[in-house]
N, C-alpha and C positions, 0 to 999 in steps of 0.2 A: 362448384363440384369438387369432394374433396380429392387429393393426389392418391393413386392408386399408392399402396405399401408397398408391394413389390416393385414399382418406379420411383418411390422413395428408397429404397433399400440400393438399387442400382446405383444412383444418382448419391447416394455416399457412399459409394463402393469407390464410385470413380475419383472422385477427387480424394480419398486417402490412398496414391499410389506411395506406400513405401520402399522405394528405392529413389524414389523422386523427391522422397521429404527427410529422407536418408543424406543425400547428396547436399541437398540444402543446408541442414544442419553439422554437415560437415565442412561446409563453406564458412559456414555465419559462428559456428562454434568459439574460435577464440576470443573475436570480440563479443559474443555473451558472456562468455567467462570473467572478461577485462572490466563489461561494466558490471557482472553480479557483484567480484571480487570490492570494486569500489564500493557501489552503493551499500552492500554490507557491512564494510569498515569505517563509512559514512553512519550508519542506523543504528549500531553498536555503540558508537560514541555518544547517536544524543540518548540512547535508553539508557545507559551510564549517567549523564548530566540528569535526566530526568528523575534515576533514582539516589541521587545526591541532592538533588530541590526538595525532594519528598521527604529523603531524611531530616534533613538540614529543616525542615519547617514542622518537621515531627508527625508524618502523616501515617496511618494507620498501615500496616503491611497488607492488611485484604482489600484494601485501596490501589494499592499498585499497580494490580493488573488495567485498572483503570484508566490510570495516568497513563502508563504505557500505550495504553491505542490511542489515546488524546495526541502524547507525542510523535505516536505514527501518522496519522493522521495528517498531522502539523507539516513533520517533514516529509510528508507527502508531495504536501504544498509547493516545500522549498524547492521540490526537484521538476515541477512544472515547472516551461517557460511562461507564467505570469507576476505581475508585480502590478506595484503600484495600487490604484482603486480596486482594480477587481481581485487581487491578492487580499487587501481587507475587506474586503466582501465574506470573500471564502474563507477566512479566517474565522472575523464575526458571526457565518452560519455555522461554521464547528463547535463553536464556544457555546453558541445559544443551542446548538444539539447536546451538547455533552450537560448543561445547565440545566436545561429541559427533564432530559432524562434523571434527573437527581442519583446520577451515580456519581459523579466527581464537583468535590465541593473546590472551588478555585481557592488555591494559597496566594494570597495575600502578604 
């Protein structure tokens, strides 16, 4: 039977108590800031690197936006704790996603 709307409408009423998610985020605040601040000047760097490969191998510019998610993507990866076999796994499944889709031709 399906949940009454009006006991669904309560039932997210209650759990967004804003002053309660207020406090929290005034707790947990700096250190989101500390790791947005890193990972950003982590992600910055490799789209930089990624669009000096692209140059460097003379890739078309309406290409890029392309390569860009390939590399996000990528160092997506890097920032999970995985390695080893199941890291090229999920490697290997991005590659053969992005291959697939015939939007990014691999430079070579």
């Amino acid at each position: 039977m399906p949940t009454d709307p009006v006991r669904r409408v309560e039932n997210w009423d209650s759990k967004y108590n804003v002053e309660q998610i207020a406090a929290t985020l005034t707790v947990k605040r700096p250190k989101m800031l500390q790791h947005a601040t890193e990972a950003f000047v982590s992600l910055a760097a490799m789209e930089s690197q990624v669009k000096q490969m692209c140059d460097a191998a003379g890739a078309s510019v309406i290409e890029l936006p392309f390569y860009l998610c390939f590399g996000r993507e990528m160092w997506h990866l890097t920032q999970r704790e995985i390695s080893g076999d199941a890291a090229a796994k999920e490697t290997a499944v991005l590659i053969a996603k992005w291959v697939w889709s015939d939007r990014v031709c691999f430079i070579s």
